[in-house]
N, C-alpha and C positions, 0 to 999 in steps of 0.2 A: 504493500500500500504506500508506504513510505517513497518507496522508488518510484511509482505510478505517477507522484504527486509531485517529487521534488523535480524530477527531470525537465517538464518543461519551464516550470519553474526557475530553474540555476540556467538556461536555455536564455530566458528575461536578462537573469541578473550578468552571464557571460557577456550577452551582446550589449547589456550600458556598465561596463566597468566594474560590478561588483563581484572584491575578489573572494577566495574560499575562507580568509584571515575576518573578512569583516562580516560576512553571513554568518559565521560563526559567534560572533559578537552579539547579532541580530537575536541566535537561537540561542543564545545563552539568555538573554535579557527576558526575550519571551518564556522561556523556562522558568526562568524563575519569578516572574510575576503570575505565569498561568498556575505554576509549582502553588505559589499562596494563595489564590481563588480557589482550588483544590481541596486543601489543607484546609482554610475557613468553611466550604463547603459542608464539609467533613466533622465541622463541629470542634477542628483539631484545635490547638493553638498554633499558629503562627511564628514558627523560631528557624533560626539559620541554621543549627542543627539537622531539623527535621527537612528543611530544603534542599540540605547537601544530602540526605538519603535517598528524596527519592528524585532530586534531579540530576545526581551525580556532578554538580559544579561543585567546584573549591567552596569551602565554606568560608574561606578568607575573602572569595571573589563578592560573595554574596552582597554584603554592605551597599560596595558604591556600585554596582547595578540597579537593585532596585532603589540607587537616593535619586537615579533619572529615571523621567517620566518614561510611558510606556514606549513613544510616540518620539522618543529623542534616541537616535542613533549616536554613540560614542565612542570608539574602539578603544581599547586600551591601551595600543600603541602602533606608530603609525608602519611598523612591521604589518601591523593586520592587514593593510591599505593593498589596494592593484598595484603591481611589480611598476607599471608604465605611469601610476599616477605618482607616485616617489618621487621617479626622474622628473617627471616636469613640475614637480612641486618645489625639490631641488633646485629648479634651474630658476623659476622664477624668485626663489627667498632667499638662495644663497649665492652672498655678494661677490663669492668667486667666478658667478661663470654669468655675473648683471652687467651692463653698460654703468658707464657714473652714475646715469638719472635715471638707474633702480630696475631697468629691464632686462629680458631674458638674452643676451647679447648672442650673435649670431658666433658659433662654434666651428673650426678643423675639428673634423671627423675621428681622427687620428692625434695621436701628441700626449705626450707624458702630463703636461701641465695646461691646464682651464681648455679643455676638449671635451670633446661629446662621450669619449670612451673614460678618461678620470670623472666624467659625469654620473656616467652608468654604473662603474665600478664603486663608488661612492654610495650612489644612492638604490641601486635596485637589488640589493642583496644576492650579487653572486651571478648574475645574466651576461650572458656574450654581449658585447656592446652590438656588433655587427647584427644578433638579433632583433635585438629592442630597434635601432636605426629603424630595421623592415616592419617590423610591426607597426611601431609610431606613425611611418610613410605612410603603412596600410590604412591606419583610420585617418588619414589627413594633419594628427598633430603637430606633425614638422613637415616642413619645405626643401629640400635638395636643394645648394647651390654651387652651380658648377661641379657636381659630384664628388667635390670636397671640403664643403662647409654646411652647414647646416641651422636653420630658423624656428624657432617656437612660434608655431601658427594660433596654437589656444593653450590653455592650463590643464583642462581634461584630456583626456586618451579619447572619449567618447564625444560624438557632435552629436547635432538634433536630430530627430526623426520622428519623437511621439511628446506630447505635450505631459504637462503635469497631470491637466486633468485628467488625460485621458488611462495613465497611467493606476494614478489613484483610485477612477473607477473599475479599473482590473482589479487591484486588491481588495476593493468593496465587495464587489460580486463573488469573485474566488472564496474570500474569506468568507460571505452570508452562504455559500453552498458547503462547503465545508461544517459551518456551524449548525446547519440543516441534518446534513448527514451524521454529525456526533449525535445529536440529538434520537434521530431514528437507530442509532447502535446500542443504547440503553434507554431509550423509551419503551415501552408494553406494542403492543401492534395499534391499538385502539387511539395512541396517541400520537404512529408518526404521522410525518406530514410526507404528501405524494411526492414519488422521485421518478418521475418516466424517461426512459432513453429508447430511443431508436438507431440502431446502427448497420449499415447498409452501404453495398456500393454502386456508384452510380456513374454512367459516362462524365467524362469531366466535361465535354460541350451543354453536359446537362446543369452545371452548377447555377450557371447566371441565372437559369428559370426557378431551378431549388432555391436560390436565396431569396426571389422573390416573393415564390409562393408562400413559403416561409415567414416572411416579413409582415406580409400583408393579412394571414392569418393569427400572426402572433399580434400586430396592433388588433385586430378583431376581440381577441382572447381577454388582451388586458384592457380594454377598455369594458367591458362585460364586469372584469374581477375590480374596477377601479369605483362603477357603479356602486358595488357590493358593499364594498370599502365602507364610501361614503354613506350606505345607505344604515348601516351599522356599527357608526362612530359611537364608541364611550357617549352614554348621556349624563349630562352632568345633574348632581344631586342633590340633596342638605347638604351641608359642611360636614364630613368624615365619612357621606353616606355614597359618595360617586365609586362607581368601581374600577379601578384602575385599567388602562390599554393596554392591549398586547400589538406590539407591533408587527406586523407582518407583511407579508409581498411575495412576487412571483416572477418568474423570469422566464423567457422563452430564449434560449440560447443553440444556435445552428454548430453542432459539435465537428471540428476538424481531424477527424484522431490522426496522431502520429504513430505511425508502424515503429517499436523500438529498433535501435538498428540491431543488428546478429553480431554475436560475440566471436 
């Protein structure tokens, strides 16, 4: 399950810079905030003891993970960081390889002293310089000039392609299916909630009409369930007498599966 989930998942975080050092950071934090929802759950108390058992983090680590919110990303150290965001972080903070007036100053490839390669060696813990170069070239961070100097085009490894938002409402949705699905794995039958999949294959000349049809009966669908909604909002009561809302919702999502590849 684990694998099912995380794959396309690390797939996201591969292609915008996030490296194995700081996800790691990510599922620790999450660990051990979900660790004490858990535990409180549970009726337990709440002790870093009892967090280091059954989340297996250091119990030293414990403290200042959860003193950050759930919702704040902090690595421990900048070891955890992408191999290629070092270097260019490197290069733009550290006054060795800056112009006078503070910028990423344009580098020889090659050269014992303030080069692209005493850059790499510095800063990206032990990578060929020659590699990092191809990589960097690859996502556009640097510029070639003349095939033997070299420009800092941005400060990330990774450029644009998908907005914030649209980013965030991935983790919405993932995360609200996910929580659905915990839910029906220790709920009674009487109280999950419906999980339908269809999976099937289809000419690829066929997809543009599949999405459509698709589209057009899922706004059908949720406009029906949106009614519903509305029609059976919490009615409000005396003062202590209203009864509280459950929030809820539905999604109609067009599933893409990826064939894992073969070992």
């Amino acid at each position: 399950m684990c694998r099912r989930v995380l794959h396309p998942l690390v797939r996201i975080l591969v292609r915008f810079g996030v490296s194995a050092g700081e996800f790691k950071a990510i599922v620790d934090s999450v660990y051990a905030h979900a660790g004490s929802e858990y535990l409180a759950e549970q009726g337990e108390r709440v002790t870093y003891s009892k967090l280091a058992v059954i989340t297996g983090i250091n119990r030293a680590f414990l403290p200042a993970i959860l003193a950050n919110p759930q919702d704040e990303f902090r690595p421990r150290s900048n070891t955890q960081l992408h191999r290629a965001a070092r270097v260019l972080n490197g290069w733009h903070d550290d006054k060795l390889f800056q112009t006078g007036q503070g910028d990423p100053a344009v580098l020889p490839i090659d050269g014992e002293q303030r080069s692209f390669r005493q850059l790499v060696e510095l800063y990206s813990g032990g990578v060929y310089h020659r590699t990092m170069l191809s990589e960097l070239e690859r996502v556009g961070a640097i510029r070639l000039i003349s095939g033997k100097r070299v420009r800092a085009v941005r400060r990330t490894p990774v450029g644009g392609g998908a907005n914030l938002d649209s980013v965030l409402t991935t983790g919405e949705m993932a995360g609200d299916l996910l929580n659905t699905l915990e839910h029906n794995l220790i709920a009674p039958a009487e109280e999950q909630w419906p999980a339908r999949a269809l999976i099937g294959m289809v000419d690829a000349d066929a997809l543009p009409l599949f999405r459509t049809q698709l589209g057009q009966r899922a706004d059908r669908l949720l406009e029906v369930l949106d009614q519903f909604v509305r029609s059976h909002a919490p009615q409000p009561g005396k003062a202590g007498e209203g009864k509280p809302g459950v929030e809820v919702g539905a999604a109609v999502i067009a599933i893409r599966r990826r064939t894992p590849p073969a070992n």
